[in-house]
C-alpha positions as a Markdown table, in Angstrom:
| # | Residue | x | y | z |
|---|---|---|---|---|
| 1 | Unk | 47.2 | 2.6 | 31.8 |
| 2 | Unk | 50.3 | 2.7 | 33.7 |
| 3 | Unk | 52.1 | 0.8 | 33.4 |
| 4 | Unk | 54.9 | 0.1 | 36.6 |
| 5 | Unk | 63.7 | -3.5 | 38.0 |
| 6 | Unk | 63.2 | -6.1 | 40.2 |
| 7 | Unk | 62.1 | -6.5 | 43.9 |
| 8 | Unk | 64.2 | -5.7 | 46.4 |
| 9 | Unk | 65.7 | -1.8 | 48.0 |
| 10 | Unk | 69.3 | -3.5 | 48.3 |
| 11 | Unk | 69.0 | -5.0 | 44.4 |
| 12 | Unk | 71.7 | -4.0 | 42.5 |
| 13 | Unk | 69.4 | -2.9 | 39.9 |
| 14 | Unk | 67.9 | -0.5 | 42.4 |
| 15 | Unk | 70.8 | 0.9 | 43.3 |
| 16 | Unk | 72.3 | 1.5 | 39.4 |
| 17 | Unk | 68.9 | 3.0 | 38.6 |
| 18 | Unk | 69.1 | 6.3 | 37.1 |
| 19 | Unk | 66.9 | 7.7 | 39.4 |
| 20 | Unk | 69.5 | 6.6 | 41.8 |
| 21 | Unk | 72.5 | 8.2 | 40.2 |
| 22 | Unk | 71.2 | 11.3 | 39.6 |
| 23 | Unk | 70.2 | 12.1 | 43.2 |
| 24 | Unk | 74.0 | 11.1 | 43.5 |
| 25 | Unk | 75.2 | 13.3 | 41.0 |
| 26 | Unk | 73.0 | 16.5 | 42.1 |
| 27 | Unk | 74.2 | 16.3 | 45.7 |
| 28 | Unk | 77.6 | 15.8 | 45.1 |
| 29 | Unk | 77.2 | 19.2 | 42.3 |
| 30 | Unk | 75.1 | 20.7 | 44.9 |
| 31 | Unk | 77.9 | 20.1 | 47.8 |
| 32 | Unk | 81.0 | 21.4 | 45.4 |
| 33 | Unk | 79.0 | 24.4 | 44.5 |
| 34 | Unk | 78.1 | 25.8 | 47.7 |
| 35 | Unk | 81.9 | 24.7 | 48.6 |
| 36 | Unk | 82.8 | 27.1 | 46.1 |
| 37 | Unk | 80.4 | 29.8 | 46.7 |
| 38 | Unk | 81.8 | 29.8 | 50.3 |
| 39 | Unk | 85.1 | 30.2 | 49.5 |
| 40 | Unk | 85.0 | 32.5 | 46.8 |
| 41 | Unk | 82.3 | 34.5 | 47.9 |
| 42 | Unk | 80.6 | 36.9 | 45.0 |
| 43 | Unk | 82.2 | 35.1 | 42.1 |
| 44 | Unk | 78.7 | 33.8 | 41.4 |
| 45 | Unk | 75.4 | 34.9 | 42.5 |
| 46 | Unk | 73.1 | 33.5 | 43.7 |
| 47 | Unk | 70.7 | 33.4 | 41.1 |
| 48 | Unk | 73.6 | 32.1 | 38.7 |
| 49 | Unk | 74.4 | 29.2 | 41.3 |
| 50 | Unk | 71.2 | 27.0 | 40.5 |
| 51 | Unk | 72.1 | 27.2 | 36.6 |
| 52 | Unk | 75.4 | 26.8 | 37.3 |
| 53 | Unk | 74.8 | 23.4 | 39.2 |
| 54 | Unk | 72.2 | 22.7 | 36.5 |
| 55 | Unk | 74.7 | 22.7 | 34.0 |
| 56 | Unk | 77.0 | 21.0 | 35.5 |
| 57 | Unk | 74.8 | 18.2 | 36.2 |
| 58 | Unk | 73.4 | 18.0 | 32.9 |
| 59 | Unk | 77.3 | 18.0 | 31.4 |
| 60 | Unk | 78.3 | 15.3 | 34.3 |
| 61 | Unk | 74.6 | 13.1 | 33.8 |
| 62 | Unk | 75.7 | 12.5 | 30.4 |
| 63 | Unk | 79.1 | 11.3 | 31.1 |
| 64 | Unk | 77.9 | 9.0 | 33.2 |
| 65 | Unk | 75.3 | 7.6 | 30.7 |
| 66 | Unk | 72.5 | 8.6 | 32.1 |
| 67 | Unk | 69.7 | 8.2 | 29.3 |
| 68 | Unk | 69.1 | 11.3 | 27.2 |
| 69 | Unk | 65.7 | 12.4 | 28.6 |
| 70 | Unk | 67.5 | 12.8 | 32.2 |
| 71 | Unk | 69.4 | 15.7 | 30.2 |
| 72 | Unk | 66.7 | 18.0 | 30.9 |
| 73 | Unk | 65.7 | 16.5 | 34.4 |
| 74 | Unk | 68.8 | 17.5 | 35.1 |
| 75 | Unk | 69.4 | 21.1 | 33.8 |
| 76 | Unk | 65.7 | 22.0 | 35.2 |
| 77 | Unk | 65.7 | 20.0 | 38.6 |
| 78 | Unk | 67.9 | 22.7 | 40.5 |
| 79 | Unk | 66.8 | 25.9 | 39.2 |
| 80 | Unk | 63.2 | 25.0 | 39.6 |
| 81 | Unk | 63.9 | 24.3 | 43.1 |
| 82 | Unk | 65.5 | 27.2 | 43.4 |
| 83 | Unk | 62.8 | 29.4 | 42.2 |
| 84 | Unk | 59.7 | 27.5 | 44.2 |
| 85 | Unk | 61.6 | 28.4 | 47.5 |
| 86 | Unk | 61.8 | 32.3 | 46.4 |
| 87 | Unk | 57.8 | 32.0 | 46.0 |
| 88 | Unk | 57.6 | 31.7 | 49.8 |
| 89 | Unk | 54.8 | 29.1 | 49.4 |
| 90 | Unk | 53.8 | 27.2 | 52.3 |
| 91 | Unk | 56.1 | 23.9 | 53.3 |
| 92 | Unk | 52.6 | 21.7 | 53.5 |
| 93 | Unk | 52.6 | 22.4 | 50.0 |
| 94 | Unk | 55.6 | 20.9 | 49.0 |
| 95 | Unk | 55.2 | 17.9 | 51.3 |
| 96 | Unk | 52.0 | 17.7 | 49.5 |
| 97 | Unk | 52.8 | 17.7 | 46.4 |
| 98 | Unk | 55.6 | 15.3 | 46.9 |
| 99 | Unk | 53.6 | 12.7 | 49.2 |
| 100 | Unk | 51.3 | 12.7 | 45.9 |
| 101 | Unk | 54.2 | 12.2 | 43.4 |
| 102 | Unk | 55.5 | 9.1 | 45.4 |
| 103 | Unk | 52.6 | 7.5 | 45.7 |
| 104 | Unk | 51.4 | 8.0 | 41.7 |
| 105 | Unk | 55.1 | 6.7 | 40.7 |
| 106 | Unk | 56.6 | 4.3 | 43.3 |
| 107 | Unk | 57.2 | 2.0 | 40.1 |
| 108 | Unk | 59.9 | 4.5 | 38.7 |
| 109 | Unk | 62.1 | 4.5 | 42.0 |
| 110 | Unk | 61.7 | 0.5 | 41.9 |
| 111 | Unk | 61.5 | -0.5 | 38.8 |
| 112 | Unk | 62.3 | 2.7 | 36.2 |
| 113 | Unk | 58.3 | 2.5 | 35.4 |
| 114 | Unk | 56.9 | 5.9 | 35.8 |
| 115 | Unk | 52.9 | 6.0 | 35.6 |
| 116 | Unk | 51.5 | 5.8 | 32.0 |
| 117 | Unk | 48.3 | 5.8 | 31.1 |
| 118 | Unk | 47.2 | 3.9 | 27.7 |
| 119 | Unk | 45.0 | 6.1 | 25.2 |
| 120 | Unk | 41.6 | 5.0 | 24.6 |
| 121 | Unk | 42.5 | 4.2 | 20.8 |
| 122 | Unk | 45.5 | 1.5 | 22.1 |
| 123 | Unk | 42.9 | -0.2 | 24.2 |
| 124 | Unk | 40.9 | -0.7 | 21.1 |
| 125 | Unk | 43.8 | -1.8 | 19.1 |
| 126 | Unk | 44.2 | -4.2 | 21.4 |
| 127 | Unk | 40.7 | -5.3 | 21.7 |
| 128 | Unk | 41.1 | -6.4 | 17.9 |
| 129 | Unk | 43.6 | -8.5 | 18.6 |
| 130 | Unk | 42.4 | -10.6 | 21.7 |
| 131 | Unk | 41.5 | -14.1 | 21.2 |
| 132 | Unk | 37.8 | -14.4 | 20.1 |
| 133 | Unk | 36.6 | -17.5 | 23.0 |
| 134 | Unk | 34.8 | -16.8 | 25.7 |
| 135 | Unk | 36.6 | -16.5 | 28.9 |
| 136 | Unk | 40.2 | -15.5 | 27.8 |
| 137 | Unk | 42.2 | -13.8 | 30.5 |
| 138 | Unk | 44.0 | -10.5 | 30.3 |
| 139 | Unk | 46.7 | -9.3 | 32.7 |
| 140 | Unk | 48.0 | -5.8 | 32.4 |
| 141 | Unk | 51.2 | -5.6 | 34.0 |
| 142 | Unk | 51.7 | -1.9 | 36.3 |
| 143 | Unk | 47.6 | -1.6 | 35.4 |
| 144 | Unk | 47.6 | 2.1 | 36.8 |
| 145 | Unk | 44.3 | 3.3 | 37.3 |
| 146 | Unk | 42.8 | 0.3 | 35.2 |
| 147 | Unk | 41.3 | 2.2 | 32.4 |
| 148 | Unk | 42.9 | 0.5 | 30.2 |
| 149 | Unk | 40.9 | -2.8 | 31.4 |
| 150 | Unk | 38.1 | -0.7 | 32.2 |
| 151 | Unk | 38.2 | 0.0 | 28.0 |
| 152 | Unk | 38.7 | -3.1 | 26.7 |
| 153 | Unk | 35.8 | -5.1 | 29.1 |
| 154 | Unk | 33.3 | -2.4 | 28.0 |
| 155 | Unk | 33.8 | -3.9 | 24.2 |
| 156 | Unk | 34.6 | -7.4 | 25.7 |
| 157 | Unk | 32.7 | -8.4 | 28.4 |
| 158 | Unk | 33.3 | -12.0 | 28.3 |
| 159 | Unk | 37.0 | -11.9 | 28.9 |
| 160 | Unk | 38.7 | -12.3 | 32.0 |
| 161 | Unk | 40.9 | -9.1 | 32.8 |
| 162 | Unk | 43.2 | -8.8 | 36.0 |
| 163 | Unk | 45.7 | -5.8 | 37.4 |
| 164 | Unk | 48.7 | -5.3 | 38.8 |
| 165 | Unk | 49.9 | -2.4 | 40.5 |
| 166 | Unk | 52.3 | -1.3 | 43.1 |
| 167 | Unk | 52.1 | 2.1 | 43.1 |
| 168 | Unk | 49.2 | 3.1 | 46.2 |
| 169 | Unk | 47.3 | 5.8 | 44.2 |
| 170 | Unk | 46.7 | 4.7 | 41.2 |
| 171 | Unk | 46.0 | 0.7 | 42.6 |
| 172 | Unk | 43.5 | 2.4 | 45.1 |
| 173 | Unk | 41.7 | 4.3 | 41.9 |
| 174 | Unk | 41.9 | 0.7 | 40.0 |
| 175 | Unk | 40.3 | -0.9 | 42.7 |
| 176 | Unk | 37.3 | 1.7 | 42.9 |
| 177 | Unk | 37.1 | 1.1 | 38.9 |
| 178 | Unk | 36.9 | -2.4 | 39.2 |
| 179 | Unk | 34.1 | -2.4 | 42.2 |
| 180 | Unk | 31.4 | -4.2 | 41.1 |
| 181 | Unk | 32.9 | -5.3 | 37.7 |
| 182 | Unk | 32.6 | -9.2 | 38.4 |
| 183 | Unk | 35.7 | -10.1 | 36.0 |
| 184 | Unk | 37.9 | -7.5 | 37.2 |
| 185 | Unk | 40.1 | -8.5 | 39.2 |
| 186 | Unk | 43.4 | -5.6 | 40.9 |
| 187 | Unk | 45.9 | -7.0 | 43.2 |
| 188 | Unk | 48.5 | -5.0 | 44.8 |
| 189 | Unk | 52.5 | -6.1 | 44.5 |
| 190 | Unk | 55.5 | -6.0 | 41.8 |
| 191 | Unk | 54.4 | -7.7 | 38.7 |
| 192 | Unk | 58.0 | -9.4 | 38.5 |
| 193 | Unk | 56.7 | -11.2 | 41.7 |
| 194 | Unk | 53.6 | -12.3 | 39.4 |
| 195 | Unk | 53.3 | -15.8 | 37.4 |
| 196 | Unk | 52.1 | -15.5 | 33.8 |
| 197 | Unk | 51.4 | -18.4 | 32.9 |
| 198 | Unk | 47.7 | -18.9 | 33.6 |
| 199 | Unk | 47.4 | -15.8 | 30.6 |
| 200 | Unk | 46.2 | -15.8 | 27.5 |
| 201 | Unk | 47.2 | -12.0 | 26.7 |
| 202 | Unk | 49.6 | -9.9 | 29.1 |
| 203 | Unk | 49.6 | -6.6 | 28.1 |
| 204 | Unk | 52.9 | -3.6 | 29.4 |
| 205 | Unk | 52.9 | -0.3 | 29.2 |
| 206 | Unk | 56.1 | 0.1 | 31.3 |
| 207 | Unk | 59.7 | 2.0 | 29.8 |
| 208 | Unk | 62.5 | 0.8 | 27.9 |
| 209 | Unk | 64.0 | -0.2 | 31.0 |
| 210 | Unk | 62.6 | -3.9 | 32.3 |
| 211 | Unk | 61.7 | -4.6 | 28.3 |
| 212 | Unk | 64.4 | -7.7 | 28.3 |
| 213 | Unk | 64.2 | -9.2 | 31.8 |
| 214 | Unk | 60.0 | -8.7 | 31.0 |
| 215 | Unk | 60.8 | -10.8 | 27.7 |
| 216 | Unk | 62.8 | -13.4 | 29.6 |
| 217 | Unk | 59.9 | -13.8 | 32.2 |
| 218 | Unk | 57.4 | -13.5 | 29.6 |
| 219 | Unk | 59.1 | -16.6 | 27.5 |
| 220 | Unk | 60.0 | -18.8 | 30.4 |
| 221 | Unk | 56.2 | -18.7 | 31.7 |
| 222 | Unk | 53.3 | -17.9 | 29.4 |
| 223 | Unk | 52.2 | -21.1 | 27.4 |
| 224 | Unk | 52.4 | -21.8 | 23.7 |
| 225 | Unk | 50.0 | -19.5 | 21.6 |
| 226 | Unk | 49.6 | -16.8 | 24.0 |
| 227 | Unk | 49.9 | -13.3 | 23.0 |
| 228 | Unk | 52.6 | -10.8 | 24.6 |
| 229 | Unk | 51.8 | -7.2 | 23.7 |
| 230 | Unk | 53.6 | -3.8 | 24.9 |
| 231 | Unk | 52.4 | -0.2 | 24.1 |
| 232 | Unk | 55.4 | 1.6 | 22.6 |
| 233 | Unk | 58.4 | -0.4 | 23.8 |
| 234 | Unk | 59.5 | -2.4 | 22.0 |
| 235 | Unk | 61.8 | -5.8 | 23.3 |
| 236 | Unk | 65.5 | -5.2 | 22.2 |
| 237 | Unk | 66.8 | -7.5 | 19.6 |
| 238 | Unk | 63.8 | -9.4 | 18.9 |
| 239 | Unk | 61.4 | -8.7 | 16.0 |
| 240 | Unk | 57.3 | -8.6 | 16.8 |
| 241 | Unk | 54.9 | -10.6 | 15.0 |
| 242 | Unk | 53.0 | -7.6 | 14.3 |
| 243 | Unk | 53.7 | -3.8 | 14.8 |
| 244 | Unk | 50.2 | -1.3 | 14.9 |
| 245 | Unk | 50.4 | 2.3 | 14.7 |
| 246 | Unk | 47.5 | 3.7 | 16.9 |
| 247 | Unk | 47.1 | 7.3 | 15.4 |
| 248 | Unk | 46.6 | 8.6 | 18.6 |
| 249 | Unk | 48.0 | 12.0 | 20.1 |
| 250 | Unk | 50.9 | 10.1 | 22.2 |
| 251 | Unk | 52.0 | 8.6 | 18.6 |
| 252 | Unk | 51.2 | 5.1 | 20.7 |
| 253 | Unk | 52.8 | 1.7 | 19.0 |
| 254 | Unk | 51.7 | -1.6 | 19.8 |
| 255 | Unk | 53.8 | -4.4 | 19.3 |
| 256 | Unk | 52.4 | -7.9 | 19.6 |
| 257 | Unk | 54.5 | -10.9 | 20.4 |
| 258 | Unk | 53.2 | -14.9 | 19.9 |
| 259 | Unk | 54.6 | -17.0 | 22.4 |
């Protein structure tokens, strides 16, 4: 599953976003380096010069508090760009593989949700835990390719499950999984833009990031004795009803919430 803060390209939360920052941070590194190679020509290589920037990123990342798993991001990004342009591979490639990268993870420029997909074992953790009448509905919040869904309606058919997904790739493979599946419903858009309150189980799958604002949406529209359940993030400073090891190979925790 994929899981995919809030709406808007002039949000402030858009524009603090550490994806934001750090494209900040390496041009302004990548400006004072060639700066200095230009005026002090041969006191670094150009090999050196990508590490060099790398570093320096990395150091400057972490003073800025950029969260830890940027550290590498950072130290990698440069040099890795460096060494794909002495490859001499064609530029249709790059645009490529960068036109495919956008449109699997629009959710982490927006919202700091990169695309995760939920393990076959966490869907049926969390089929266990779904309410046992007929006709429940499910939402899963930044659904990705909806095979999450697609797990949990193959052991429960009579539930209700919908999507949401904002990312174009992954909500045009949900919606070819959910073709002729009659209570499968994907709809395209920011799930801070969708109401929960019609749900009997929302499920996430999203980053540390939007876990608080989620809880505060979560508690201000789902109804009394629905369930709020998130694969591995937890909700900062406020204790689960129930926490499930899933044994898989991502080390997957669910954490179950009743409202």
């Amino acid at each position: 599953m994929l899981a995919q803060i809030e709406a808007g390209a002039g949000d402030p939360a858009v524009a603090a976003s550490p994806a934001v920052r750090a494209a900040w941070l390496h041009a302004a590194c990548i400006v004072t380096l060639g700066v200095f190679a230009a005026w002090l020509p041969g006191v670094a290589s150009a090999a050196v010069l990508p590490w060099l920037e790398g570093a320096v990123a990395a150091l400057l990342g972490m003073a800025i508090g950029l969260p830890r798993w940027w550290l590498p991001i950072n130290l990698f990004f440069f040099p890795a760009a460096y060494a794909l342009l002495t490859l001499q591979i064609a530029p249709a490639l790059y645009l490529g593989a960068l036109s495919v990268l956008l449109l699997c993870n629009v959710g982490a420029w927006r919202n700091r949700v990169p695309l995760f997909l939920s393990s076959r074992r966490a869907a049926a953790v969390v089929t266990m835990l779904l309410p046992q009448a007929r006709g429940f509905r499910l939402l899963d919040l930044g659904c990705g390719t909806a095979s999450f869904l697609a797990d949990v309606a193959q052991v429960r058919p009579d539930g209700l499950y919908s999507g949401v997904e904002m990312a174009p790739l992954p909500y045009l493979l949900s919606c070819l999984r959910a073709y002729g599946r009659r209570r499968m419903h994907i709809k395209w858009g920011d799930f801070w833009q969708t109401d929960l309150a019609s749900y009997d189980v929302v499920y996430a799958y999203l980053s540390p990031a939007p876990m608080a604002s989620l809880w505060q949406k979560a508690r201000a529209e789902m109804c009394p004795g629905s369930i709020f359940i998130s694969n591995d993030f937890c909700v900062p400073g406020v204790a689960p009803a129930q926490i499930i090891r899933v044994g898989d190979r991502m080390h997957s925790t669910i954490y179950v919430w009743t409202m």
